[in-house]
C-alpha positions in Angstrom: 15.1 9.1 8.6 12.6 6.2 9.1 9.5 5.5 7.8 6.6 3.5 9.1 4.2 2.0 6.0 0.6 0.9 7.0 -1.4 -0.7 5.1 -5.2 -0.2 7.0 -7.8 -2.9 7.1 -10.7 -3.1 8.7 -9.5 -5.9 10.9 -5.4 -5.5 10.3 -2.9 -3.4 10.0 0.1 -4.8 7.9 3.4 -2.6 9.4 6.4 -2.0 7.4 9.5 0.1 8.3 12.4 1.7 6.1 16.0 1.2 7.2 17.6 4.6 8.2 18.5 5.4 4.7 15.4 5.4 3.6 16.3 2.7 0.8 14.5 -0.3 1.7 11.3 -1.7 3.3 10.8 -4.2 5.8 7.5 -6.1 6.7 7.6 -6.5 10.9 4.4 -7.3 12.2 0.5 -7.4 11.6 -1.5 -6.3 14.5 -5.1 -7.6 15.0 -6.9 -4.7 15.4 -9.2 -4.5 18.6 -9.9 -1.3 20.2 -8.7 2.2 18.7 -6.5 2.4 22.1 -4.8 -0.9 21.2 -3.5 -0.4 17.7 -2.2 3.1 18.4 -0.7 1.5 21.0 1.0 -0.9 18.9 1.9 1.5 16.8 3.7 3.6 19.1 6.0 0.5 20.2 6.9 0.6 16.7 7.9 4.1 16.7 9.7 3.8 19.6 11.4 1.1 18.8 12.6 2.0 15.8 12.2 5.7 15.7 9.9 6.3 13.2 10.0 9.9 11.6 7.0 9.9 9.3 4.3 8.0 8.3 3.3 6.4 4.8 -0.1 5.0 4.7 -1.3 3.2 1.6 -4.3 4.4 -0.1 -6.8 2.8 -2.2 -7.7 4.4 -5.2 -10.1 3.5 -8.4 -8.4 2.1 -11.3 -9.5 5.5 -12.5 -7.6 7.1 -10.1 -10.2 8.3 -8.0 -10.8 8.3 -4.7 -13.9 6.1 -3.7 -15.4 6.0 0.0 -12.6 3.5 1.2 -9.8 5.9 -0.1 -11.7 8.3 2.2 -11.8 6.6 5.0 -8.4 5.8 4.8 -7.6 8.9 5.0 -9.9 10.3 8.1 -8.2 7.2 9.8 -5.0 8.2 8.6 -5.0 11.6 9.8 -6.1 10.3 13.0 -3.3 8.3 13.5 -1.0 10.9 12.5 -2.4 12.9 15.3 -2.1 10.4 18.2 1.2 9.0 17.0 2.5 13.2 16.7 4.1 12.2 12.9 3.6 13.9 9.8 1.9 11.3 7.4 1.7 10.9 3.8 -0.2 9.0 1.7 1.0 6.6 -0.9 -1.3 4.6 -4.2 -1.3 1.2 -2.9 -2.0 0.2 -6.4 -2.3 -3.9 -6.3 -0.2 -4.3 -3.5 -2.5 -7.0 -1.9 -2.3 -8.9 -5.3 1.2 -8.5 -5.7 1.8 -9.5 -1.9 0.1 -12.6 -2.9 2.1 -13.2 -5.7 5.5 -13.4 -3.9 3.5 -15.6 -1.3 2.5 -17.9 -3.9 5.8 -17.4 -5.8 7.6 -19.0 -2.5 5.3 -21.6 -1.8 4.0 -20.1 1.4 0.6 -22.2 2.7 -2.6 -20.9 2.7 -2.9 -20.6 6.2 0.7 -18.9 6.7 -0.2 -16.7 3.4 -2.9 -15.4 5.5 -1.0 -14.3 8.7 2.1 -12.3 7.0 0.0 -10.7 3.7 -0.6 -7.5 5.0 2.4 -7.2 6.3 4.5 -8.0 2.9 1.5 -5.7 1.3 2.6 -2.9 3.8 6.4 -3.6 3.0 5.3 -3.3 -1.0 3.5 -0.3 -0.7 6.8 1.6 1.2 9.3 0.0 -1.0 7.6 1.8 -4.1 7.4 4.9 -2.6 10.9 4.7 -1.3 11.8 3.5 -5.1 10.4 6.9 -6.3 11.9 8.9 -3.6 15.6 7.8 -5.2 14.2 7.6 -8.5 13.1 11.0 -8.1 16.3 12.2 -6.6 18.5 10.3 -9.3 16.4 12.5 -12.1 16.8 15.4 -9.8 21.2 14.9 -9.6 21.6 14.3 -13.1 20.0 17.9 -14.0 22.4 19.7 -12.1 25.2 21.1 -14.1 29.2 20.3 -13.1 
């Protein structure tokens, strides 16, 4: 089953997709946003195209774990997507993801100016590579309880 990651800005959307295993994550586009009609209908390309199943949207929360006003309105968004696109979503600590996105940018000597067009969409692929990590993770823990 694929997955879809988002990672929602205010004037971005960084888009990620898992292959059909579910094991990794792939950064594929950023999409400017303009109008609400626009970026679902951006989104819905991607779905098509690669027939997403579900949708993982990263959410921002406190470094006390909270949710703040952001987190929030991630999540009215969210929801809202969920709806227009017909996909089940979930939401997913996006826990430095920006920061570390930069890091791998910096790390490969990427310029400022390309740094700037591809972050979200390495942020987006971050964010649904560590919660695709802790689906197998999960499922390792899970196959190494059962009894032969």
């Amino acid at each position: 089953m694929r997955i879809m990651g988002l990672d929602l800005g205010t004037k971005t959307i960084g888009v990620a997709v898992s292959d059909l295993l579910g094991l990794t994550a792939q950064g594929i586009k950023v999409i400017q946003r303009h109008t609400w009609a626009d970026d679902i209908r951006e989104l819905q390309q991607v779905v098509s195209e690669y027939e997403v199943k579900q949708l993982l949207i990263g959410l921002p929360r406190r470094t006390t774990g909270d949710l703040g006003p952001e987190a929030e309105r991630i999540q009215q968004e969210g929801d809202k997507i969920g709806g227009a696109l017909d996909l089940p979503v979930i939401y997913w600590d996006e826990w430095f993801s920006t920061v570390s996105a930069e890091r791998v940018l910096l790390a490969a000597d990427v310029s400022r100016k390309r740094r700037r067009q591809v972050i979200d969409r390495i942020a987006a692929a971050i964010i649904l590579q560590s919660f695709l990590d802790s689906q197998a993770h999960r499922e390792q823990r899970h196959s190494d309880t059962k009894q032969p």
